[in-house]
TORGUMI-200295 format. One record per residue (C-alpha): residue number from 1; x, y, z. Coordinates in nm, 2 decimals, always signed. Example, Ala and Ser with C-alpha at 12.3 -4.5 7.8 and 13.67 -1.06 7.14 Angstrom:
2
+-----+--------+--------+--------+
! seq !     px !     py !     pz !
+-----+--------+--------+--------+
!   1 !  +1.23 !  -0.45 !  +0.78 !
!   2 !  +1.37 !  -0.11 !  +0.71 !
+-----+--------+--------+--------+
***
This chain:
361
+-----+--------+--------+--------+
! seq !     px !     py !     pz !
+-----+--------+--------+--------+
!   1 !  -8.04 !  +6.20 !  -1.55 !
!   2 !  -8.03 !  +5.79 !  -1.60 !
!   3 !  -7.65 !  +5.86 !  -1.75 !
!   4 !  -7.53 !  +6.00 !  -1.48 !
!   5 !  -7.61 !  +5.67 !  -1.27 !
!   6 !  -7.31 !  +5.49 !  -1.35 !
!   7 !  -7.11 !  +5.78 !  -1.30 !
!   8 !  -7.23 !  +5.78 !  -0.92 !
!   9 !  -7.22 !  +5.41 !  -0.86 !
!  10 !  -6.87 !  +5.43 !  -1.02 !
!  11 !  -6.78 !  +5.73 !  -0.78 !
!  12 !  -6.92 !  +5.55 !  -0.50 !
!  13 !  -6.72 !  +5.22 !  -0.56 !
!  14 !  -6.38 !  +5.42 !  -0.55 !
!  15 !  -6.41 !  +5.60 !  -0.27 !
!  16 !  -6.51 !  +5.26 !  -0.11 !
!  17 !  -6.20 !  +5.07 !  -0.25 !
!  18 !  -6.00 !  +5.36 !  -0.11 !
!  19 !  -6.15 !  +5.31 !  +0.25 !
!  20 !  -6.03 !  +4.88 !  +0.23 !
!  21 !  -5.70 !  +5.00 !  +0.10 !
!  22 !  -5.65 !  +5.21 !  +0.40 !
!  23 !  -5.74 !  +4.99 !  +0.65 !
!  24 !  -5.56 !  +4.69 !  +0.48 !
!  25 !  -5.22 !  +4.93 !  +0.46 !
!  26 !  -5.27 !  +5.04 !  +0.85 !
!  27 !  -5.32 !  +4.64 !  +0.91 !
!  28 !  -4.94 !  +4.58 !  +0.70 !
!  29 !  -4.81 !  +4.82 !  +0.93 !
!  30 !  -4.96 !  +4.65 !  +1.27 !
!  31 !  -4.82 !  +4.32 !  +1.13 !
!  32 !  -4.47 !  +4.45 !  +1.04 !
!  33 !  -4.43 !  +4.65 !  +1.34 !
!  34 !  -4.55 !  +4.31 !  +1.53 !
!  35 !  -4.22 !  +4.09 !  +1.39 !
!  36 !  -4.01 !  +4.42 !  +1.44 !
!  37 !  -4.10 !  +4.45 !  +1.83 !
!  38 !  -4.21 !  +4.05 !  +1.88 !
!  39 !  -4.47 !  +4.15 !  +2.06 !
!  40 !  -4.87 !  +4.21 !  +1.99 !
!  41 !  -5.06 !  +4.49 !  +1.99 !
!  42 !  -5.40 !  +4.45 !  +2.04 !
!  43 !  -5.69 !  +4.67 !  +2.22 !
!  44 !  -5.80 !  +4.34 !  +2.40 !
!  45 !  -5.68 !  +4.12 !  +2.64 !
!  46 !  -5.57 !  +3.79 !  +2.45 !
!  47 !  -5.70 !  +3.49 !  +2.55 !
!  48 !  -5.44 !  +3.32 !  +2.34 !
!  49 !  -5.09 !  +3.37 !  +2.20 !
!  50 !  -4.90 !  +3.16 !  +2.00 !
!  51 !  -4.58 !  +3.05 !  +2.09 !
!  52 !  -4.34 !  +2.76 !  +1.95 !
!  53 !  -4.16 !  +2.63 !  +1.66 !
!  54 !  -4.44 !  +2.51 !  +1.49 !
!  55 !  -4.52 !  +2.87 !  +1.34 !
!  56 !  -4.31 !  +3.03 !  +1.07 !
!  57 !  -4.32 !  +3.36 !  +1.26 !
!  58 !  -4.56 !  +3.35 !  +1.59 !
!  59 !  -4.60 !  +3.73 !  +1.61 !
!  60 !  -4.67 !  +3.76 !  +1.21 !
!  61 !  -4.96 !  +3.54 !  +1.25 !
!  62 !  -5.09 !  +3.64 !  +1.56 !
!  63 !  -5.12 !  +4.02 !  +1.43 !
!  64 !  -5.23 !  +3.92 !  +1.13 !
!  65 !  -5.54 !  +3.73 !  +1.37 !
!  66 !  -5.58 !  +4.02 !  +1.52 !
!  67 !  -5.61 !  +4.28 !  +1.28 !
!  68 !  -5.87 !  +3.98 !  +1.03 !
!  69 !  -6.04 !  +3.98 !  +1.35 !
!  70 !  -6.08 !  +4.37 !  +1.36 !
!  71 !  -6.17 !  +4.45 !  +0.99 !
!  72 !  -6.16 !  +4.15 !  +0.75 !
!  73 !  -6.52 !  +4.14 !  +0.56 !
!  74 !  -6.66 !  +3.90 !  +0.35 !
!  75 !  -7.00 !  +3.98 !  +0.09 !
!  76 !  -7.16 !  +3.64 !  +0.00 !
!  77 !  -7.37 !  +3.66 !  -0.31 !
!  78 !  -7.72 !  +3.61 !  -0.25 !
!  79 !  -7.81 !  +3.45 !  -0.60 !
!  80 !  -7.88 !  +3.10 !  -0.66 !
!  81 !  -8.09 !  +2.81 !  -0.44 !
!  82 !  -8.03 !  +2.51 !  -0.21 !
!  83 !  -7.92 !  +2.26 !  -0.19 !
!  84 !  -7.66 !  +2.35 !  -0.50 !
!  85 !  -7.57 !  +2.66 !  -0.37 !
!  86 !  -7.56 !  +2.81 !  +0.03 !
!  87 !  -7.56 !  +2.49 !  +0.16 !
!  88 !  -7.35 !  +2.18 !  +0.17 !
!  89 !  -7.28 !  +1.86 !  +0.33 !
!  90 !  -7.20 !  +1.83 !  +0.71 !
!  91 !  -7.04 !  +1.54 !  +0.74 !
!  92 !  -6.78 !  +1.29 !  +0.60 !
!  93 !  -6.48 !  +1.42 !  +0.42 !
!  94 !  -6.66 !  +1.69 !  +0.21 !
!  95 !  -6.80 !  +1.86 !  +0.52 !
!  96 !  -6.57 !  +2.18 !  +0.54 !
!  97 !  -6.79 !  +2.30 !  +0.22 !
!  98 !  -7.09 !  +2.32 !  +0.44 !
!  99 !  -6.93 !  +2.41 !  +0.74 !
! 100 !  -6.82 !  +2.72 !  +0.58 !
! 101 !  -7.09 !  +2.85 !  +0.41 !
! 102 !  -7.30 !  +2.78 !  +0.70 !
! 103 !  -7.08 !  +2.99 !  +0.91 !
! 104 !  -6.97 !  +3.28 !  +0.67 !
! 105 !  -7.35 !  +3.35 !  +0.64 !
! 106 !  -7.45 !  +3.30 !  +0.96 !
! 107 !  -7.59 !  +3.64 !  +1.08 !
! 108 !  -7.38 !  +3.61 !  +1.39 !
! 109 !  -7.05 !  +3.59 !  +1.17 !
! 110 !  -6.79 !  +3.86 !  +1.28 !
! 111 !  -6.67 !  +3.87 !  +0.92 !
! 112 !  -7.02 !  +3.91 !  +0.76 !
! 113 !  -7.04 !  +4.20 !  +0.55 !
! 114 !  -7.35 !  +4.41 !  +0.60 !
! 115 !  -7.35 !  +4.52 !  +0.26 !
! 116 !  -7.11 !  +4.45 !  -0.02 !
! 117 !  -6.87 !  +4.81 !  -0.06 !
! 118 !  -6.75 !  +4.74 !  +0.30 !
! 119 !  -6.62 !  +4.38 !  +0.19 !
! 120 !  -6.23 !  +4.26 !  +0.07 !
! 121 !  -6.37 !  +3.96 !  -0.04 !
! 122 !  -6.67 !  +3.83 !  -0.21 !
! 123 !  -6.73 !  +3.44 !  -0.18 !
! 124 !  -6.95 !  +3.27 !  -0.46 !
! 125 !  -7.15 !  +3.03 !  -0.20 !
! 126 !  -7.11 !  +2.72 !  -0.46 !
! 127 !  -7.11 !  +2.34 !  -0.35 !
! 128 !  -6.93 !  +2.12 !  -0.58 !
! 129 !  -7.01 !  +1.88 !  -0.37 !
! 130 !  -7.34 !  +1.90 !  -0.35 !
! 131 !  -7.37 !  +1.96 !  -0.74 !
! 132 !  -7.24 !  +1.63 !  -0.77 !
! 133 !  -7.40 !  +1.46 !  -0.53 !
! 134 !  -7.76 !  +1.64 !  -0.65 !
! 135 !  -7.71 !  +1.63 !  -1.02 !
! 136 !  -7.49 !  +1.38 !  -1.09 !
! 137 !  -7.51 !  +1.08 !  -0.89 !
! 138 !  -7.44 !  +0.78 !  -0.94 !
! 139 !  -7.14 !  +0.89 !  -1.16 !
! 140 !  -7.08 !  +0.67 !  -1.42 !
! 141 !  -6.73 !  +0.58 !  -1.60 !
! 142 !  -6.82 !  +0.90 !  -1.82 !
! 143 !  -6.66 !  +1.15 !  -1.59 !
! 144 !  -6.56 !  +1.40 !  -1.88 !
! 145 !  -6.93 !  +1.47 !  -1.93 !
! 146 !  -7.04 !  +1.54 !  -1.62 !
! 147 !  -6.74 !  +1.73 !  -1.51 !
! 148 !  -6.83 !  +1.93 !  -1.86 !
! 149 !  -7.22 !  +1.98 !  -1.66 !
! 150 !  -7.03 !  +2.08 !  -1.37 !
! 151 !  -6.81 !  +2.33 !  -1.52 !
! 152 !  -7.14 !  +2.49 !  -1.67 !
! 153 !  -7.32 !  +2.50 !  -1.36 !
! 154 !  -7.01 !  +2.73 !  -1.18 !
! 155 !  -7.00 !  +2.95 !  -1.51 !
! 156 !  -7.37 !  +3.03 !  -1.51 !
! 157 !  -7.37 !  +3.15 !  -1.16 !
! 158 !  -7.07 !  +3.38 !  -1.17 !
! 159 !  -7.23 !  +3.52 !  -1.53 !
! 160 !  -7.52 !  +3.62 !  -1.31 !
! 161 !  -7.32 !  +3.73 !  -1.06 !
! 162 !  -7.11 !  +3.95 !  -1.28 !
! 163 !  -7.40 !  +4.07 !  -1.50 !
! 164 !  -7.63 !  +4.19 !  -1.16 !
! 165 !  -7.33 !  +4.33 !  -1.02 !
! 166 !  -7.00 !  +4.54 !  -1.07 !
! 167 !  -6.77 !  +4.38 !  -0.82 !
! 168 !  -6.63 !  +4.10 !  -1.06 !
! 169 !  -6.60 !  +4.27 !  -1.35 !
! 170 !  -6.43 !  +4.56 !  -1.17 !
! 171 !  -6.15 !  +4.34 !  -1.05 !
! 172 !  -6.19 !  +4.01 !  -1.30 !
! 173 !  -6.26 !  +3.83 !  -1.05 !
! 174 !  -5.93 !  +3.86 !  -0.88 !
! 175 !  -6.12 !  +3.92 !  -0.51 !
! 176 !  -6.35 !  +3.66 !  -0.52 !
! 177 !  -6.32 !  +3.30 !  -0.39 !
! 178 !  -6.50 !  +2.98 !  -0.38 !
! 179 !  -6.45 !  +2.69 !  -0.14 !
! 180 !  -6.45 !  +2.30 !  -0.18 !
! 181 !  -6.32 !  +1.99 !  -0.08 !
! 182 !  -6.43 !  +1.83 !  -0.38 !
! 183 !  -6.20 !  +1.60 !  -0.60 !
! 184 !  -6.31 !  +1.80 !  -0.91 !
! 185 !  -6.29 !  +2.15 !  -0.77 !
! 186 !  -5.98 !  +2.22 !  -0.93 !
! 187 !  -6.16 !  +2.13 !  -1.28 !
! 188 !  -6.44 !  +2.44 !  -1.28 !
! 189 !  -6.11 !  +2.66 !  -1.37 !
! 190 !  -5.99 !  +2.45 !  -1.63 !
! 191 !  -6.32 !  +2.50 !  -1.81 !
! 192 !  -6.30 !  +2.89 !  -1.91 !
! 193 !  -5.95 !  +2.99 !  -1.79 !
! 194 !  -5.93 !  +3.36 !  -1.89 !
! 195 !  -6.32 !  +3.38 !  -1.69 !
! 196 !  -6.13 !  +3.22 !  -1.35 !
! 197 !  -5.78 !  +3.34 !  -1.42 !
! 198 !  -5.76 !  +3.54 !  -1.11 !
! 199 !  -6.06 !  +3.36 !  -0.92 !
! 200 !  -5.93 !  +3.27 !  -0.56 !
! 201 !  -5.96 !  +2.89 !  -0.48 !
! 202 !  -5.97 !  +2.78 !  -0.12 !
! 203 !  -5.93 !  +2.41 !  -0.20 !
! 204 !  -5.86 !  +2.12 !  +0.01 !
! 205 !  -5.75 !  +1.91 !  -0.33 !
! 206 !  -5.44 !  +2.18 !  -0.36 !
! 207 !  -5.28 !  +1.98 !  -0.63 !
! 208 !  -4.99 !  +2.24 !  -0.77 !
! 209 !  -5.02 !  +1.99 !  -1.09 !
! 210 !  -5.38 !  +2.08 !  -1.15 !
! 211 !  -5.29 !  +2.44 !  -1.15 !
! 212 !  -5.33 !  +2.52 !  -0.75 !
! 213 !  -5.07 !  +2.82 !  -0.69 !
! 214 !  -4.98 !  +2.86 !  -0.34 !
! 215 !  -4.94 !  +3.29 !  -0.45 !
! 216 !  -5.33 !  +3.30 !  -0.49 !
! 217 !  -5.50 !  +3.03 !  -0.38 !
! 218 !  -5.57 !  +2.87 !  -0.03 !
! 219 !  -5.50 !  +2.54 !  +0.09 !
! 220 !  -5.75 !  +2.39 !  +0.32 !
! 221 !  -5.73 !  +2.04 !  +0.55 !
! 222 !  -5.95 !  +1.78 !  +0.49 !
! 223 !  -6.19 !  +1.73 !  +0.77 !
! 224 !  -6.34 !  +1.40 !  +0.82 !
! 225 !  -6.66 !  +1.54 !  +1.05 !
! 226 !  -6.87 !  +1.13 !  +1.09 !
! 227 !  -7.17 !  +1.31 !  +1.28 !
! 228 !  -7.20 !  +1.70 !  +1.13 !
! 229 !  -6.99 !  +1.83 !  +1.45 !
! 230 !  -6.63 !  +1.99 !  +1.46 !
! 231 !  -6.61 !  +1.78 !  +1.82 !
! 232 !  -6.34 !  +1.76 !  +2.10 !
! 233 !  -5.98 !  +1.64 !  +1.97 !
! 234 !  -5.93 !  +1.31 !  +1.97 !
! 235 !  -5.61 !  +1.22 !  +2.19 !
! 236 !  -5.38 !  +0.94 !  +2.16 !
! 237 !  -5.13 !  +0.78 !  +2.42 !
! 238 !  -4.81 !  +1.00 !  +2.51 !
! 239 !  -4.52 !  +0.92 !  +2.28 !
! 240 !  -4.36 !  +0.64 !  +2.54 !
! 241 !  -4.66 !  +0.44 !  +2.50 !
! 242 !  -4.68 !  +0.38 !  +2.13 !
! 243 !  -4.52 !  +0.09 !  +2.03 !
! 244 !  -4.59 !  +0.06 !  +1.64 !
! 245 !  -4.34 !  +0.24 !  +1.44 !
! 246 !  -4.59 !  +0.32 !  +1.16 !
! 247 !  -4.91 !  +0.28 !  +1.02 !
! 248 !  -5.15 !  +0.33 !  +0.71 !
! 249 !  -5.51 !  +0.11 !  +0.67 !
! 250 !  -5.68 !  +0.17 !  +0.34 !
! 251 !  -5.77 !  +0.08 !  +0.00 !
! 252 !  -5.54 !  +0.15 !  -0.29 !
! 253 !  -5.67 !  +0.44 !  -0.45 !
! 254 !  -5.44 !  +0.60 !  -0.71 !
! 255 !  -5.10 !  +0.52 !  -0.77 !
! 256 !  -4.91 !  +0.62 !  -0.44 !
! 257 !  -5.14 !  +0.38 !  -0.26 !
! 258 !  -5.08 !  +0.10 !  -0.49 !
! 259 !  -4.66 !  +0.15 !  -0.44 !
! 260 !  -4.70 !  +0.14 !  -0.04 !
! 261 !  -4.88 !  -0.17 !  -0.06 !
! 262 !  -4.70 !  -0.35 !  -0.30 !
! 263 !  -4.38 !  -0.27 !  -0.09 !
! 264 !  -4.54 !  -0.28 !  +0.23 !
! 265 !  -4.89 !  -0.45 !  +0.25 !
! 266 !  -4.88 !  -0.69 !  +0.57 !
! 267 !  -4.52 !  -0.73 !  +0.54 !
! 268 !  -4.37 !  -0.63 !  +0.84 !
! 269 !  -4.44 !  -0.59 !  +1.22 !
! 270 !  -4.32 !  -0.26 !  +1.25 !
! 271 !  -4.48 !  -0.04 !  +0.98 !
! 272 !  -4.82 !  -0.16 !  +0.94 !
! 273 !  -4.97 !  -0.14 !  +0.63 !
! 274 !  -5.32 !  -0.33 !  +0.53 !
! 275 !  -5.55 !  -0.27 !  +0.26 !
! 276 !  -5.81 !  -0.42 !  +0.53 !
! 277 !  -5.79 !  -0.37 !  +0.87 !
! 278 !  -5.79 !  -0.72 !  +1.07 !
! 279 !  -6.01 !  -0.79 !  +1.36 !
! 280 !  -5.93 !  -0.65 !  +1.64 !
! 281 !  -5.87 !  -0.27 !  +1.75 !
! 282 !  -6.01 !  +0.01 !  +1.52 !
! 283 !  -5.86 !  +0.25 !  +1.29 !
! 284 !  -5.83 !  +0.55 !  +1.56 !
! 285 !  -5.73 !  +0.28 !  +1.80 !
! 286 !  -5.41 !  +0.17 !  +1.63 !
! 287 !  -5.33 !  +0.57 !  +1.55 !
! 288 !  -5.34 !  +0.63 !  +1.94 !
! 289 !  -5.06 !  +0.34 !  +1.97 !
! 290 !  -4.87 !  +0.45 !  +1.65 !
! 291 !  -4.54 !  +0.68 !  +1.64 !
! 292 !  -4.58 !  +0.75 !  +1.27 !
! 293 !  -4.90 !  +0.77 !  +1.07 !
! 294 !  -4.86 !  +0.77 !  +0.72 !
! 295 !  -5.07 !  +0.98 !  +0.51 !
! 296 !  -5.04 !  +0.85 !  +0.17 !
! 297 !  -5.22 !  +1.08 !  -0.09 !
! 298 !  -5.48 !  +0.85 !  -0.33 !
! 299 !  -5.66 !  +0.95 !  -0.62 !
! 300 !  -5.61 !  +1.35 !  -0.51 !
! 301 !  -5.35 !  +1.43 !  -0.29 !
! 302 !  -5.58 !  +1.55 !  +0.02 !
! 303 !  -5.60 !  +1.33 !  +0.28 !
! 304 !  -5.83 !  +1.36 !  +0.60 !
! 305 !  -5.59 !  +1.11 !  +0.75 !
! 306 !  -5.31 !  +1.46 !  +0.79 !
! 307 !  -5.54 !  +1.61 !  +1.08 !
! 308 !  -5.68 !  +1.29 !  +1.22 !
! 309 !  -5.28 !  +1.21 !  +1.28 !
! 310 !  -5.30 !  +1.51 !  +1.46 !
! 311 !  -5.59 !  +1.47 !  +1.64 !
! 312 !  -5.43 !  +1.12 !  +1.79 !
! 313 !  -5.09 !  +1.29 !  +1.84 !
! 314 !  -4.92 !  +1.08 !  +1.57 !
! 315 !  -4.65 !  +1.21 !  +1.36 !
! 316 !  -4.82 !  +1.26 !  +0.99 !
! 317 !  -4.65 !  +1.12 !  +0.74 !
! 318 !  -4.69 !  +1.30 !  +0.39 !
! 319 !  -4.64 !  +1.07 !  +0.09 !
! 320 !  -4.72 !  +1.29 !  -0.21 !
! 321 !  -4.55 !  +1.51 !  -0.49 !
! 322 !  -4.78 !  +1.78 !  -0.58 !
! 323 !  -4.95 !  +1.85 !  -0.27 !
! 324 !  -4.95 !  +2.20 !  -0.11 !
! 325 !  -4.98 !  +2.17 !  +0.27 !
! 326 !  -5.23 !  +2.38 !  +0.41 !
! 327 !  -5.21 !  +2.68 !  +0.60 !
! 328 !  -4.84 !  +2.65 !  +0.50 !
! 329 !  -4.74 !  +3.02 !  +0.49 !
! 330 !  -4.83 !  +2.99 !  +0.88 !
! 331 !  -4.71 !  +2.64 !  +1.00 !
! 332 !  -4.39 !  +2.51 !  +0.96 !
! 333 !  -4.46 !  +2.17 !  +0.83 !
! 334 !  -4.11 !  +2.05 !  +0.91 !
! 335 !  -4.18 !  +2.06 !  +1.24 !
! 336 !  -4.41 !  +1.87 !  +1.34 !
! 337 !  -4.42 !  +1.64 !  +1.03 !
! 338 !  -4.26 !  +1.43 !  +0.81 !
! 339 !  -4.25 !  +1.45 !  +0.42 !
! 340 !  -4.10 !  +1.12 !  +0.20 !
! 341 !  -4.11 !  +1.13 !  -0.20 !
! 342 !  -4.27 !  +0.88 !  -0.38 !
! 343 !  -3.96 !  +0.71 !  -0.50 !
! 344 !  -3.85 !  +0.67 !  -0.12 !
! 345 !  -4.15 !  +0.44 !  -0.01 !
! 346 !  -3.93 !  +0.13 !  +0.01 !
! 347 !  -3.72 !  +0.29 !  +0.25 !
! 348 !  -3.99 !  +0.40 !  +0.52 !
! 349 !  -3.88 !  +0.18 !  +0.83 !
! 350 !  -3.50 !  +0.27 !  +0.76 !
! 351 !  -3.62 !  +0.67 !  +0.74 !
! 352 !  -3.79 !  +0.70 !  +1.01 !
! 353 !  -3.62 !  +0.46 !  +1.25 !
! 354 !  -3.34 !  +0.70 !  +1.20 !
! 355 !  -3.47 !  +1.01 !  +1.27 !
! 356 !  -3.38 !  +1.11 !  +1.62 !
! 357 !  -3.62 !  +1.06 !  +1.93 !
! 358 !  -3.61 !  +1.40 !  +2.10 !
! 359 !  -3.67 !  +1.58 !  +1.72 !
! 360 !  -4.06 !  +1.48 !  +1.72 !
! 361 !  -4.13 !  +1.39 !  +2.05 !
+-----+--------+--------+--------+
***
């Protein structure tokens, strides 16, 4: 009777696949029908609905809220032990790691999965942060190797994964995910690519360069969290009171850093740009009182400073080549942003001193 085990499980798996496909097919429906009518349709009273230019298509997204809300299900494999795996950090610009897994297993999760044939997706609860900061600290100039250690690490927990279980091997992967805003999450793939060729990454280092494609994978901000909490937003003066054109304080990490300041560094009264902030008023304090913020990328192209523009109502700035914005099939970026190649640093003031002051503001 043993043999005919597999044939069960196997039975069992595709009726259960049938009954996702199903409700995913009656959820593309909801959502077409959604941009066909522009209007909702929800069993609930909405608390919120989105409205303005900011969204590609308002009633796409808040459907597709809707009907995640209603049936999207995530299984997170229970293998593996803190701190390296189902925890991370809560604070600084790593924190999203452990802000996710902390919330995607919380018991009172709407999208937990109470067992793993019900799920779409199946998350592999993996810090790279913490690996790094557990195993590998303090990193020396040998990077390679312990990237190598790294890479390992990852491939040892999905071949347990895949060897206790038949829901990687049945898809290759292709509806699992992992999470991080590590610098060196894009390198676990680069390690074994036919094992992660169709492994979702939700990274915030979405570097199309480093093989990130916006098709599959998910970009995520960067979150600079100082005290382990989300917190209120952090409002700036209204855009009459702001009178610095445009701002960046930091050190010159990477190559697009080292252009803005060699073109820019305490040069001019209008865009501010210091590797050190003077004395005087703080980082967030100068956002509040600044039009533009610019949000150079340094050694990755994530950049905390994106969202902390927001937070202060200043107009982000987005100096980078390779960067894929995040939650960009959503947002339009265009709208409420500004994006300057590389090669067009040294003409910042004139760019933005002739953009038009009713098109941000």
């Amino acid at each position: 009777m043993c043999f005919l085990q597999p044939i069960a499980m196997h039975i069992r798996l595709k009726n259960s696949l049938k009954i996702i496909e199903v409700g995913l097919a009656k959820a593309r429906v909801a959502i077409r029908e959604a941009i066909r009518t522009r209007r909702y349709m929800s069993k609930k009273k909405e608390t919120f609905i989105p409205r303005g230019s900011v969204y590609r298509n308002p009633y796409a997204f808040h459907q597709s809220h809707i009907e995640m809300m209603k049936r999207f299900k995530v299984w997170t494999y229970g293998e593996g032990e803190q701190p390296l795996v189902h925890n991370g950090p809560l604070k600084d610009v790593y924190a999203i790691e452990g802000q996710f897994i902390d919330e995607i297993e919380s018991y009172k999760s709407p999208f937990r999965a109470c067992n793993p044939e019900e799920a779409h997706v199946f998350f592999l609860p993996i810090s790279v942060a913490n690996i790094v900061d557990y195993v590998y600290m303090p990193i020396t100039t040998d990077a390679d190797f312990y990237r190598d250690r790294l890479q390992r690490i990852v491939m040892d927990y999905v071949k347990v994964v895949a060897d206790k279980h038949p829901y990687w091997n049945r898809s290759n992967g292709a509806d699992h995910f992992m999470l991080s805003c590590h610098d060196w999450a894009p390198d676990i793939s680069v390690a074994n690519h036919e094992l992660f060729e169709n492994l979702i990454r939700a990274h915030c280092n979405a570097n199309t360069s480093e093989g990130f494609q916006p098709v599959r994978d998910i970009s995520i901000p960067e979150i600079y969290i100082p005290n382990g909490t989300l917190g209120p937003l952090l409002q700036g003066q209204g855009p009459n009171n702001r009178p610095i054109l445009a701002f960046f304080g930091g050190q010159a990490h990477g190559d697009i850093r080292e252009i803005l300041l060699k073109n820019w560094k305490d040069k001019d009264s209008d865009v501010l740009v210091h590797e050190y902030l003077p004395q005087g008023p703080n980082y967030t304090k100068i956002m509040s009182r600044t039009k533009y913020c610019l949000c150079p990328s340094g050694f990755e192209v994530a950049s905390p400073r994106v969202v902390e523009a927001i937070y202060k109502g200043c107009v982000p700035v987005i100096i980078s080549d390779s960067y894929h914005l995040p939650l960009s099939d959503v947002l339009n970026w265009g709208r409420f942003s500004i994006q300057i190649p590389v090669e067009k640093i040294p003409e910042i003031k004139k760019i933005l001193q002739g953009i038009p002051y009713d098109v941000l503001f």
